[in-house]
NULUM-603712 format. One record per residue (C-alpha): residue in three letters; y, z, x; chain. Coordinates in steps of 0.5 Angstrom, whole numbers, plus 2048, in hexadecimal, padded with zeros to 3 digits. Each point is the difference from the previous one (the first is absolute). Layout:
(site ala; (Y; Z; X); A)
...
***
This chain:
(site unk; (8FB; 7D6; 6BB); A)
(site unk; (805; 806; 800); A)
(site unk; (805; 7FA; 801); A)
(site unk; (7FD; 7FB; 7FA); A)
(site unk; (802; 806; 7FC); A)
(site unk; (808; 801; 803); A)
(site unk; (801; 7F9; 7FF); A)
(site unk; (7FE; 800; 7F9); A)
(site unk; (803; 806; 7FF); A)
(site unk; (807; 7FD; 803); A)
(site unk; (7FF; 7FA; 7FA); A)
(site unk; (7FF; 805; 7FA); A)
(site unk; (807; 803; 803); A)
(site unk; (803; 7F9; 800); A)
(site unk; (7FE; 7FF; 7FA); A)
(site unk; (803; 806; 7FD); A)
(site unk; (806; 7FF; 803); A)
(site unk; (801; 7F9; 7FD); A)
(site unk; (7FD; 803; 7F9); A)
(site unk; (806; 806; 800); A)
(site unk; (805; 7FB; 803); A)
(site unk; (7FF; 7FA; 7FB); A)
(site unk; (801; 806; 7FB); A)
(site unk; (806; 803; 802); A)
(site unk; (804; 7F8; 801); A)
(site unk; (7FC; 7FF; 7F9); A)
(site unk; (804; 806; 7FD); A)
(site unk; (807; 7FF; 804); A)
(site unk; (7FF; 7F9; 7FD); A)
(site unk; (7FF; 803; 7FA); A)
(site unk; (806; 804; 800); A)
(site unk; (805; 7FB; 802); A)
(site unk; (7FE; 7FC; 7F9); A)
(site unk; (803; 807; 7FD); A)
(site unk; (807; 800; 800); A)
(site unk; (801; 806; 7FC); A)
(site unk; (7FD; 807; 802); A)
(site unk; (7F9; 802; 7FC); A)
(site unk; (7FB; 806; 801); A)
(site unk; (7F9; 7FC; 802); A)
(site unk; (7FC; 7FB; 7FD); A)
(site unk; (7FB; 7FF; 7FB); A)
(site unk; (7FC; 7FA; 801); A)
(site unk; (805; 7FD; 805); A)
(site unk; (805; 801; 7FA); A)
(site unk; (807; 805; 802); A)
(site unk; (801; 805; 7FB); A)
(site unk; (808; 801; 800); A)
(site unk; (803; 806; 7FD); A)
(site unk; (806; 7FC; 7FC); A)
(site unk; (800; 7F9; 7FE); A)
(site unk; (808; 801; 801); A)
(site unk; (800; 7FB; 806); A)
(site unk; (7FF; 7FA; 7FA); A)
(site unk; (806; 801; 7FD); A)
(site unk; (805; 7FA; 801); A)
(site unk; (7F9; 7FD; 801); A)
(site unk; (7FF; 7FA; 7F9); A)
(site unk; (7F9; 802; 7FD); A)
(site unk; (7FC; 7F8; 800); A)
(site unk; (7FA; 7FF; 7FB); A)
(site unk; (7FB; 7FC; 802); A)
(site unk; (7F9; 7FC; 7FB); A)
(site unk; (7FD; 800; 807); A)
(site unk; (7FF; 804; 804); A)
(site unk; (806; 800; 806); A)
(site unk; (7FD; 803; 806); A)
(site unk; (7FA; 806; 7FF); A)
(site unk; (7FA; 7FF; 805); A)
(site unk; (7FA; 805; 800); A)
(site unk; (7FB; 7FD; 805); A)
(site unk; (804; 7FA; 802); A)
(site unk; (800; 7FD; 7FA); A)
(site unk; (806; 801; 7FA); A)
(site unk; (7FD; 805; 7FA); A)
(site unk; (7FE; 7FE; 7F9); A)
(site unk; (806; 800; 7FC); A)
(site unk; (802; 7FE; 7FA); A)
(site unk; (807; 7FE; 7FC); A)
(site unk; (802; 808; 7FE); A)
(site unk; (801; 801; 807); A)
(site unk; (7F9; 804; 802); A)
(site unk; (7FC; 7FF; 805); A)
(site unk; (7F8; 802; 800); A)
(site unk; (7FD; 804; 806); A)
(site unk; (7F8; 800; 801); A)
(site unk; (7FD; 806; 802); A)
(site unk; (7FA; 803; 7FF); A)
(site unk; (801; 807; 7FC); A)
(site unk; (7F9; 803; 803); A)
(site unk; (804; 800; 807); A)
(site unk; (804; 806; 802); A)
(site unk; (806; 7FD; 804); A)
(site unk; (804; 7F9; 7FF); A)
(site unk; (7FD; 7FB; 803); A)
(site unk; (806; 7FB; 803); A)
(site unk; (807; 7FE; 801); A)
(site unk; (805; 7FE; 7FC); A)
(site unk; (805; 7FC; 803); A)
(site unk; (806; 7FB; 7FF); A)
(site unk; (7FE; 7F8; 801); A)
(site unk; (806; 7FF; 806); A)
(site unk; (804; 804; 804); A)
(site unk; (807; 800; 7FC); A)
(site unk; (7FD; 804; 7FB); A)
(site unk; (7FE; 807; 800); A)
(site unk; (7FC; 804; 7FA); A)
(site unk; (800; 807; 7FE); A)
(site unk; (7FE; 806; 7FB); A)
(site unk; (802; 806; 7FE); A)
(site unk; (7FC; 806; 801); A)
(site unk; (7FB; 800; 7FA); A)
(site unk; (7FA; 806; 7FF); A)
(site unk; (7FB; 7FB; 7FE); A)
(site unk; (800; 7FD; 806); A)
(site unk; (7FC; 806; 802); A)
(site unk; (7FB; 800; 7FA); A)
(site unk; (7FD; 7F8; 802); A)
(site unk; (7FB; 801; 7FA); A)
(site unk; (803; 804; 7FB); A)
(site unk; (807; 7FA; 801); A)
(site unk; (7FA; 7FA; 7FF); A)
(site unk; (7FD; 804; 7FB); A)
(site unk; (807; 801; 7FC); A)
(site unk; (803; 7F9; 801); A)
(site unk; (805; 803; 804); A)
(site unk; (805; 7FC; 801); A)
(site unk; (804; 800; 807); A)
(site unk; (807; 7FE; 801); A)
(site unk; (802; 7FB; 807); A)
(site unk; (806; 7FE; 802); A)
(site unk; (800; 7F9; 804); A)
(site unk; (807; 7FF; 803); A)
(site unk; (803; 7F9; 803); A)
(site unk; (807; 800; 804); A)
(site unk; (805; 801; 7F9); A)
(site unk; (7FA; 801; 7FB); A)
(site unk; (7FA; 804; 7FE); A)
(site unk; (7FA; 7FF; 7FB); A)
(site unk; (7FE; 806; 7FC); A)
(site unk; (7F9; 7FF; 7FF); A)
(site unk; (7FA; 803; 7FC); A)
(site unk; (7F9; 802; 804); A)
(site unk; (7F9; 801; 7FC); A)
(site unk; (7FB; 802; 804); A)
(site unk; (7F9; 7FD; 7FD); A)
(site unk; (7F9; 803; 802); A)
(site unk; (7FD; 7FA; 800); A)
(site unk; (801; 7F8; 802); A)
(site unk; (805; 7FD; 7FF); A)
(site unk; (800; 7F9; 7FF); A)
(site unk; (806; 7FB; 7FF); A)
(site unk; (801; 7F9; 7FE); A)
(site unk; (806; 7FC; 800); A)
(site unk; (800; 7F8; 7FD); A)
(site unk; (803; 7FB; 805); A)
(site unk; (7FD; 7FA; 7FA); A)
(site unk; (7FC; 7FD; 7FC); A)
(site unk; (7FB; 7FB; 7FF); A)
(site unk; (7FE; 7FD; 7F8); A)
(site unk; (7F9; 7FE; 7FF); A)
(site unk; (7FE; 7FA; 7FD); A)
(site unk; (7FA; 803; 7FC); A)
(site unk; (7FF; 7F9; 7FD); A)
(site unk; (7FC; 801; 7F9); A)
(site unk; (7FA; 803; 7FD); A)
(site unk; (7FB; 7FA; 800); A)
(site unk; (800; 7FE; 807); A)
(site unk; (801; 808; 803); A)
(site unk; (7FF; 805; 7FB); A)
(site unk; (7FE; 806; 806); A)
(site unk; (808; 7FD; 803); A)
(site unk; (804; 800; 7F9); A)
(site unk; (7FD; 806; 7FD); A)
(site unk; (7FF; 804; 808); A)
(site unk; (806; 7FE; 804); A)
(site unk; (807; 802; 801); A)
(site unk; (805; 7FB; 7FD); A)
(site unk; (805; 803; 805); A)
(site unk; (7FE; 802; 807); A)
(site unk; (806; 805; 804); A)
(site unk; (800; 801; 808); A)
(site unk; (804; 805; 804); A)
(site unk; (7FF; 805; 805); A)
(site unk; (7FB; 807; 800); A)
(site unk; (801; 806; 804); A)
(site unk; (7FB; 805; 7FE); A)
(site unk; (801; 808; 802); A)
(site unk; (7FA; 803; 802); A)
(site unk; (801; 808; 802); A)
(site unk; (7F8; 800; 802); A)
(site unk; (7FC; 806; 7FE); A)
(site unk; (7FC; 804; 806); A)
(site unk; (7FB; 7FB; 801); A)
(site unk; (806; 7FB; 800); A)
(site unk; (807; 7FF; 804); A)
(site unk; (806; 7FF; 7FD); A)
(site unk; (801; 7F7; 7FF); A)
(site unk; (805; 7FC; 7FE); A)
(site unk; (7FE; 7F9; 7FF); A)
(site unk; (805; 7FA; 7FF); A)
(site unk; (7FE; 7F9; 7FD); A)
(site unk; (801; 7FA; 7FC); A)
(site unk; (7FD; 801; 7F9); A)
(site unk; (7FE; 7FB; 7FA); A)
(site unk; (7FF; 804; 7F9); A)
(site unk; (800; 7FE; 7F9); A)
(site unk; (7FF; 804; 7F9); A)
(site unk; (7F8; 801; 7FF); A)
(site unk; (7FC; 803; 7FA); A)
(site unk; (7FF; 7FD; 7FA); A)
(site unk; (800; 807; 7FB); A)
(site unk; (806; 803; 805); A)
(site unk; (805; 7FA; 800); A)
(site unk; (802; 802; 7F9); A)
(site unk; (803; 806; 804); A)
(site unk; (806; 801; 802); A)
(site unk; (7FE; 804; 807); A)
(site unk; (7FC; 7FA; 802); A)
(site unk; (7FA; 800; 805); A)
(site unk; (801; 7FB; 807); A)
(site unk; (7FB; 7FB; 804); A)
(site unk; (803; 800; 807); A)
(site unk; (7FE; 7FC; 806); A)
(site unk; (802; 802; 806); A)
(site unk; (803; 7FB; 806); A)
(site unk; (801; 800; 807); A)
(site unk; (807; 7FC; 802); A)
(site unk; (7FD; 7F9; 800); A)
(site unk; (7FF; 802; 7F8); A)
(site unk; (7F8; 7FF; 801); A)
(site unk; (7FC; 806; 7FD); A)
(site unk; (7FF; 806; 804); A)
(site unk; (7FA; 804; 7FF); A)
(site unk; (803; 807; 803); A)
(site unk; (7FD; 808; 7FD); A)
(site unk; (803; 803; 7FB); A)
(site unk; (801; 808; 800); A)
(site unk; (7F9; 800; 803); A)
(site unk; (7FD; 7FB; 7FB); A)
(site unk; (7FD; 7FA; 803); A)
(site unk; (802; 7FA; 804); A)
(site unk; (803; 7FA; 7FC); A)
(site unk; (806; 7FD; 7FD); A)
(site unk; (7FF; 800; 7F8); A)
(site unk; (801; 807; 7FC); A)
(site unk; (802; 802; 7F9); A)
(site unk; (805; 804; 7FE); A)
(site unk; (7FF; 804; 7F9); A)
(site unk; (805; 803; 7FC); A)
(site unk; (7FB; 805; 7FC); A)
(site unk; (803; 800; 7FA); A)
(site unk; (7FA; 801; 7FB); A)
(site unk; (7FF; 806; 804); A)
(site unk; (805; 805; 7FE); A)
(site unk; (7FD; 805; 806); A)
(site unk; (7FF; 7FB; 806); A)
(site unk; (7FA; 803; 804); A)
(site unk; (7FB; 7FD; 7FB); A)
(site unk; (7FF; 7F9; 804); A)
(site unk; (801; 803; 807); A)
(site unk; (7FA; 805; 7FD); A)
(site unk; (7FC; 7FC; 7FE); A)
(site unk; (800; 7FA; 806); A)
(site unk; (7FF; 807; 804); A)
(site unk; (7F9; 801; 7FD); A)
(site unk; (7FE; 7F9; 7FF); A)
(site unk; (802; 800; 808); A)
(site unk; (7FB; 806; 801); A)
(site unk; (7FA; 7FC; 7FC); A)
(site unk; (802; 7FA; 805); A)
(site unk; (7FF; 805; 805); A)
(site unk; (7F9; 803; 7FF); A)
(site unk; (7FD; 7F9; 7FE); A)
(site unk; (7FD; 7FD; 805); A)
(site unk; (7FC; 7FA; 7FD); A)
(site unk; (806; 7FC; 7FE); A)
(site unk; (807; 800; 802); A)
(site unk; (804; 802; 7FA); A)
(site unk; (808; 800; 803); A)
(site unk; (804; 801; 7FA); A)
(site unk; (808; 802; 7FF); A)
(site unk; (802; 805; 805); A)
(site unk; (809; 802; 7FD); A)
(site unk; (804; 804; 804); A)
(site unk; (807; 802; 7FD); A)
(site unk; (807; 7FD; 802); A)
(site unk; (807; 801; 7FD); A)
(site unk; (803; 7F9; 800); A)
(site unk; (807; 7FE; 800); A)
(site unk; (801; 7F8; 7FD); A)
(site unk; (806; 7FD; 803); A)
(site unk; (804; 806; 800); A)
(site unk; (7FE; 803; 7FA); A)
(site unk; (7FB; 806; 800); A)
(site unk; (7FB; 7FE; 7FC); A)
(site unk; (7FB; 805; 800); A)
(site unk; (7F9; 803; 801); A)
(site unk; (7FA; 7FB; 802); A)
(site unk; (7F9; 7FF; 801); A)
(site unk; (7FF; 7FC; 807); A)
(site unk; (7F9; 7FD; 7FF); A)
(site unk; (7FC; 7FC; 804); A)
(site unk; (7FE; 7FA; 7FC); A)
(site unk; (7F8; 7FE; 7FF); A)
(site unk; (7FD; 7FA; 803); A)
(site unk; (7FD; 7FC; 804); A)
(site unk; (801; 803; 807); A)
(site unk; (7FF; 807; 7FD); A)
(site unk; (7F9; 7FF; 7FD); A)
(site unk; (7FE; 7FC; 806); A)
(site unk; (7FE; 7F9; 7FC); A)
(site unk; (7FE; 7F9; 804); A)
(site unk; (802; 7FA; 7FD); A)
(site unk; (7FA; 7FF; 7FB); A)
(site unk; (801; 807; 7FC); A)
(site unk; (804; 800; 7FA); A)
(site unk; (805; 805; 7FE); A)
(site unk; (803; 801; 7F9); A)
(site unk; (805; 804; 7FD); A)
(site unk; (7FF; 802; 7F9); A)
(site unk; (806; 802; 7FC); A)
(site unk; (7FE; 801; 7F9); A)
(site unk; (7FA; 803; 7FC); A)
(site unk; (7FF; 7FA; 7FC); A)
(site unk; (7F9; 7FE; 802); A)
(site unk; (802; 7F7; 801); A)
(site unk; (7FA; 7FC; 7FD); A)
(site unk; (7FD; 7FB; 804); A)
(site unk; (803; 7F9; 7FC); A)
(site unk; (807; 804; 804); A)
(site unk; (7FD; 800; 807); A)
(site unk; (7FC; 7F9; 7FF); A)
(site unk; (808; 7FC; 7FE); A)
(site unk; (802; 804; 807); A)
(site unk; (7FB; 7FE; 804); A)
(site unk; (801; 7F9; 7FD); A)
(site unk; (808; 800; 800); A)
(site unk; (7FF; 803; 808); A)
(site unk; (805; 807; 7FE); A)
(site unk; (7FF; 806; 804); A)
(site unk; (801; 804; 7F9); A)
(site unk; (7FD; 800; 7F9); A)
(site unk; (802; 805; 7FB); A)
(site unk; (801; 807; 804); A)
(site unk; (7FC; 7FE; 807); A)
(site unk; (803; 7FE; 805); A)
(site unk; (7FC; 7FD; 807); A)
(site unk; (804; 803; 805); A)
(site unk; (7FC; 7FE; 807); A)
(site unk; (7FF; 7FB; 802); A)
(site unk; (807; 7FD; 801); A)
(site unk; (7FD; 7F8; 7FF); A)
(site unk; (7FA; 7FF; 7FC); A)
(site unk; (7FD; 7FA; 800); A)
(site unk; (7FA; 801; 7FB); A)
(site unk; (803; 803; 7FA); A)
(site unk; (7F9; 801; 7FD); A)
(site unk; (7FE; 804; 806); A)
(site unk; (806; 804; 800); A)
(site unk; (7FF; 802; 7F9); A)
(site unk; (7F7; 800; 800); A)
(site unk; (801; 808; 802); A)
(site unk; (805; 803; 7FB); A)
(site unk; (7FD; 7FB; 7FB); A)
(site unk; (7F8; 802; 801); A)
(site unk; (802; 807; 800); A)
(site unk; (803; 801; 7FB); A)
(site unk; (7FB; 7FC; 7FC); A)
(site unk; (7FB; 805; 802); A)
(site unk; (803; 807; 7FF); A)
(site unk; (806; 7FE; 7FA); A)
(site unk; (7FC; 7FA; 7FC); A)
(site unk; (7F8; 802; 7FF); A)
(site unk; (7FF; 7FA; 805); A)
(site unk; (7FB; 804; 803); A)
(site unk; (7FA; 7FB; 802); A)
(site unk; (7FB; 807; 803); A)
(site unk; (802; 7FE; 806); A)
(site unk; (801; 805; 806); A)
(site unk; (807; 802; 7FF); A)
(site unk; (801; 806; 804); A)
(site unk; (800; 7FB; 806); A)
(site unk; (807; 7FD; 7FC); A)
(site unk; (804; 806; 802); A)
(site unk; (801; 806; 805); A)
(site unk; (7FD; 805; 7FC); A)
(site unk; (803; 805; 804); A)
(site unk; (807; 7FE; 800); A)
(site unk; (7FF; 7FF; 7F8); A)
(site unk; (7FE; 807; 800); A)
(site unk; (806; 802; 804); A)
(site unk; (805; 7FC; 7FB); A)
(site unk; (7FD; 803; 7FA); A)
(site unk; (800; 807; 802); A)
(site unk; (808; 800; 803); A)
(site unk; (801; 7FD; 7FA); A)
(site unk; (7FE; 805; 7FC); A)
(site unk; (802; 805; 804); A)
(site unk; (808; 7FD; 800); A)
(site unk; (7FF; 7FE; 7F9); A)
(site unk; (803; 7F9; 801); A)
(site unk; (801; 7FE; 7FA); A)
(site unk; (803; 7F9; 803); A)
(site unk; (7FA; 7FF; 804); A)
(site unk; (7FA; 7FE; 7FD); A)
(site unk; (7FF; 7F9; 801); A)
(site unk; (809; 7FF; 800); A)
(site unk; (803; 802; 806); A)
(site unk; (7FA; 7FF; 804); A)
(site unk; (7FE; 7FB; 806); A)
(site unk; (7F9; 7FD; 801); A)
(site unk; (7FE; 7FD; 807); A)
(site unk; (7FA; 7FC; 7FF); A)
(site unk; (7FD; 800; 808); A)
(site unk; (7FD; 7F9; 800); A)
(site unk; (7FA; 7FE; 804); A)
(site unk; (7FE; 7F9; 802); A)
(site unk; (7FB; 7FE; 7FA); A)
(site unk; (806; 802; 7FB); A)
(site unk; (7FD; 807; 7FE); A)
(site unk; (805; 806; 800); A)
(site unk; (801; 808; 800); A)
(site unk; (807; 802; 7FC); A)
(site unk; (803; 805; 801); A)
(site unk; (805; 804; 7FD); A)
(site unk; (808; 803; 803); A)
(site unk; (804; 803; 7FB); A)
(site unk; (808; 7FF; 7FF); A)
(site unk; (806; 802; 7FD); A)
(site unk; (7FF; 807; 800); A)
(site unk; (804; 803; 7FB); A)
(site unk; (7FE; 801; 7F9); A)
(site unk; (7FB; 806; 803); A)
(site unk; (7FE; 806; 800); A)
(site unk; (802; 801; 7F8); A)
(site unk; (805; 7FA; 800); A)
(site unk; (7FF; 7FB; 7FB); A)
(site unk; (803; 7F9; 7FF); A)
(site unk; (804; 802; 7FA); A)
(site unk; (805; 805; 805); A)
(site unk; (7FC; 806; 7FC); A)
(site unk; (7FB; 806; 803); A)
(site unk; (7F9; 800; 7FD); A)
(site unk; (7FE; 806; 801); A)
(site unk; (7F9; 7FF; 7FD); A)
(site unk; (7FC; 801; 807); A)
(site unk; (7FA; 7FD; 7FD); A)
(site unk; (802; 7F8; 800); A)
(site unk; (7FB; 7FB; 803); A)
(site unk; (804; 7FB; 806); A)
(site unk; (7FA; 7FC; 802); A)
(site unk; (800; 7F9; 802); A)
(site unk; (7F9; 7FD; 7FD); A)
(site unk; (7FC; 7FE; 807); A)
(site unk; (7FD; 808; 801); A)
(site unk; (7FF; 801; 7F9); A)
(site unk; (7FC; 7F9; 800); A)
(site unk; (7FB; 802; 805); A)
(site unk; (7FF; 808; 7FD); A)
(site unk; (7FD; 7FD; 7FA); A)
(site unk; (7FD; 7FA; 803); A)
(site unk; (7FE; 803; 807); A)
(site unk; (800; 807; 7FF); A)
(site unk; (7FC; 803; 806); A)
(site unk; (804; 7FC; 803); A)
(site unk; (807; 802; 800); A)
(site unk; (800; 807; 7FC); A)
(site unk; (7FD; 803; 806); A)
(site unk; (805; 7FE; 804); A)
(site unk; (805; 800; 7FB); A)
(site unk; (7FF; 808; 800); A)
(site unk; (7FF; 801; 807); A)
(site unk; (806; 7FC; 802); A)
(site unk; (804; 805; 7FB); A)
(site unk; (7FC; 806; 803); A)
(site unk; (803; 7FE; 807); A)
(site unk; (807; 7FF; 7FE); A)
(site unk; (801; 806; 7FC); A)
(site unk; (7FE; 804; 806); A)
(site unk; (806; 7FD; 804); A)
(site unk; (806; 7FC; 7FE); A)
(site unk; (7FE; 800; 7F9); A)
(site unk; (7FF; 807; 7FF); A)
(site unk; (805; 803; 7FA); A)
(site unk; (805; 803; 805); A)
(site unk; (801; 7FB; 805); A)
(site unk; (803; 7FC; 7FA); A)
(site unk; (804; 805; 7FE); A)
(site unk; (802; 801; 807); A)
(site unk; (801; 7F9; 801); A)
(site unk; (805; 7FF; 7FA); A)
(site unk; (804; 807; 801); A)
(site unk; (800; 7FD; 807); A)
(site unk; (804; 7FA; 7FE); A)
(site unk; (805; 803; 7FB); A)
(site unk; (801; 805; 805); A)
(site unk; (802; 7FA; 805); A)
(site unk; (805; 7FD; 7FB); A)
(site unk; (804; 807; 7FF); A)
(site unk; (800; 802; 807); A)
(site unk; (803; 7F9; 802); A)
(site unk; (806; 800; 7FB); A)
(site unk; (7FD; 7FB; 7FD); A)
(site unk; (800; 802; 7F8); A)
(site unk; (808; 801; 800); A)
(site unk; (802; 7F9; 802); A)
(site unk; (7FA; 7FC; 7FD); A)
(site unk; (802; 804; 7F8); A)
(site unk; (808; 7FE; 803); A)
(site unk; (7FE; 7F9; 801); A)
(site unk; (7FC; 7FF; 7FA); A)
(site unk; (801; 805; 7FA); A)
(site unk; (7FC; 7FC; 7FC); A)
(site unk; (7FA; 801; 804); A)
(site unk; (801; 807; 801); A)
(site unk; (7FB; 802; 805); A)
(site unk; (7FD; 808; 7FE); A)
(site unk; (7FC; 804; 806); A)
(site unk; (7FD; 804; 7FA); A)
(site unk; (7F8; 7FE; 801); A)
(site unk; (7FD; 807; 7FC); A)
(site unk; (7FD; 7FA; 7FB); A)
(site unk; (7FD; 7FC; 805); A)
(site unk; (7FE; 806; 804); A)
(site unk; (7FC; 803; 7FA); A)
(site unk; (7FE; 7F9; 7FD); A)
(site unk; (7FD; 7FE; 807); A)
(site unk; (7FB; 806; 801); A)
(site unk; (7FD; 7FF; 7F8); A)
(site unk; (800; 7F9; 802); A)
(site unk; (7FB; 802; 806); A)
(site unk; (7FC; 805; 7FC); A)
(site unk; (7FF; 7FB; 7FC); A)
(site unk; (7FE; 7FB; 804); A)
(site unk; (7FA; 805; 803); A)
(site unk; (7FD; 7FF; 7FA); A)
(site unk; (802; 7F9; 7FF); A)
(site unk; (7FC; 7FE; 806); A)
(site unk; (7FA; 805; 800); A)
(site unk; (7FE; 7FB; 7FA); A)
(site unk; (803; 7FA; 802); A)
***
């Protein structure tokens, strides 16, 4: 035994030895690629006295990046000559090394006292200087350090689409893209303390999306990630799910930009305390985004909604609503009889092939018959719905106020069963216009407003004992955690404070002035706690 432990104790010593050796061949190497005198090094970076061994040297401009590495691969970068670190602000010390792509080159810096205050410098959009010198010539470049992800997008080339016309494919000529771009994508991920730093490199597909958003300038992106055949990759994102389809939205109606991530926060907490019916909507995390070398501002990274998500088989049917307007049933019978996927503002989004339109569209149109068109016959229709998901959605929507969100900017996934019955459930979607925000870009102070999609309130007046009870206990039950006044508040200041300690707010408002983007909230803070007294009382009488 005593020999057992000698041996092993001789490897650990080894191993020290090669550990404490391969670090000293490390540094000297290190050395060797410094040909001028420096005093350390921060992030592997030398930090020279003077910068006068550049003198003769020729200054070089570059609209790529010519040779800054962090991790091994080259660092975000647009044309103005900045390079974009990732860090996570939360961490105390620099994560990385930041190293020249070859050998014939060396980097370096002056010294600079915010190196030593990491998060202060990301919070104050400090920016650094580096020097990246090549034989005869140098660039002098610019380092922002963002406390968030960095995701960058650099074209290689487009695809038009050939969307044909209305009549034969209205979903295709209204819905897809007429020109699709393809490119490489790295994603900077810092990690958080649950997460370790990730750098994901991969091929990308993306398009504008949105059809409100596409009449900005700042646009919101479908991406598709790739692997090097070109085929889809289904990959996690920032610790969201696994899958190769995402969404980036600019936010531009929200002038705050935490309202959508608050809201898909709470929604996700619903999802989680119910355990009768899988209600999976958006999960968003932020990203800086940098578009073939141009920085193009703060995004919400969303996990889309659908099929995979929501668990569906190849007999349900999922419908995305996009419009409050409430479509007759002359319009879905003139869709099932020219075979479309759309009809008004509906859209089937699952299944890919249909091959019977009217059983395809026999959910949507029997529900809406039943709950907007006084075609109750008497008929049981509690057994239509997931009572307690239609509970969930009604309660989240009024807690968040989401003016665009009863009916519009909603999914409903019919579960089918083999005889043709089905059980509806509702997701929400495009979070935005919450928390007080309305469509006209204003703030509706008025804490009293009713955001309430017509299924619940159907069954009160119809099937009282049946939902008010548990209407009023779900509402008892969520108000003692997630939903409870401070939390919210807590959830929202959470947010704000994010954004502003990842130096977010001063790009985002250099960027894009004409969506200037406020970390002031006292408005929101003060209407959402009226707003959840009130509801109280709303709902004690519900």
């Amino acid at each position: 035994m005593r020999r057992k432990e000698i041996r092993i104790m001789l490897a650990a010593s080894f191993l020290v030895m090669i550990v404490l050796a391969g670090c000293y061949c490390y540094e000297v190497y290190l050395d060797y690629r410094v040909p001028v005198p420096y005093n350390g090094r921060v992030m592997a970076v030398p930090i020279v006295e003077d910068l006068d061994f550049l003198e003769g040297k020729e200054r070089r401009f570059a609209e790529v990046n010519p040779g800054i590495c962090f991790g091994g691969a080259l660092l975000p970068y647009t044309k103005d000559g900045t390079v974009y670190l990732s860090q996570n602000f939360a961490a105390e010390e620099w994560v990385g090394e930041i190293t020249a792509d070859t050998r014939d080159k060396f980097l370096c810096t002056l010294y600079d006292p915010a190196w030593e205050d990491k998060a202060g410098s990301i919070r104050d959009n400090h920016i650094f200087k580096l020097w990246l010198v090549d034989g005869e010539s140098y660039y002098e470049l610019s380092m922002a350090v963002c406390g968030m992800p960095v995701m960058t997008i650099n074209t290689g080339w487009a695809e038009e689409q050939d969307l044909g016309d209305y009549d034969t494919d209205p979903e295709r000529f209204y819905f897809d893209p007429p020109v699709i771009y393809y490119g490489q994508m790295q994603l900077f991920d810092p990690g958080t303390e649950m997460r370790q730093y990730e750098i994901l490199e991969s091929g990308v597909r993306y398009y504008p999306r949105g059809a409100s958003s596409s009449s900005f300038e700042k646009k919101s992106y479908s991406i598709g990630i790739l692997d090097a055949k070109g085929e889809n990759f289904d990959t996690s994102l920032l610790g969201m799910r696994s899958d190769n389809s995402w969404k980036l939205k600019g936010m531009v109606a929200d002038t705050s930009k935490i309202r959508e991530r608050a809201a898909c926060q709470i929604w996700e907490q619903f999802a989680f305390s119910n355990m009768e019916v899988n209600e999976a909507g958006p999960r968003m995390e932020y990203v800086e985004l940098i578009l073939d070398h141009d920085y193009a501002g703060l995004y919400g990274l969303v996990e889309p909604v659908d099929a995979k998500k929501l668990e569906l088989d190849k007999n349900d049917v999922l419908y995305k609503s996009t419009n409050w307007m409430i479509p007759e049933d002359g319009d879905i019978q003139e869709a099932i009889d020219r075979r479309w996927r759309i009809m008004s503002y509906i859209r089937i989004r699952h299944p890919e092939m249909i091959a019977d339109y009217e059983k395809a569209w026999y959910p949507l149109r029997d529900y809406l018959g039943v709950f907007y068109s006084e075609a109750w016959d008497g008929s049981p229709v509690e057994e239509k719905i997931y009572v307690s998901n239609g509970i969930d959605m009604l309660l989240f929507n009024m807690a968040v106020s989401g003016s665009d969100n009863y009916f519009k900017n909603m999914y409903f996934a019919a579960d089918v069963a083999e005889d043709g019955t089905y059980k509806m459930r509702q997701i929400p979607w495009d979070l935005d216009l919450t928390f007080g925000k309305i469509l006209s870009g204003g703030f509706n102070d008025d804490e009293t407003v009713v955001y309430e999609e017509a299924a619940i309130p159907f069954l009160r007046d119809t099937k009282p004992e049946l939902v008010r009870p548990r209407l009023q206990e779900r509402w008892r039950e969520c108000r003692e955690s997630f939903l409870s006044t401070d939390n919210i508040l807590e959830l929202l200041c959470e947010n704000r404070d994010y954004l502003i300690d990842a130096g977010a707010v001063e790009r985002e408002n250099a960027r894009w002035p004409e969506y200037s983007m406020s970390d002031d909230i006292e408005d929101m803070l003060n209407y959402q706690k009226r707003r959840m007294a009130w509801l109280d009382e709303y709902f004690a009488g519900f």
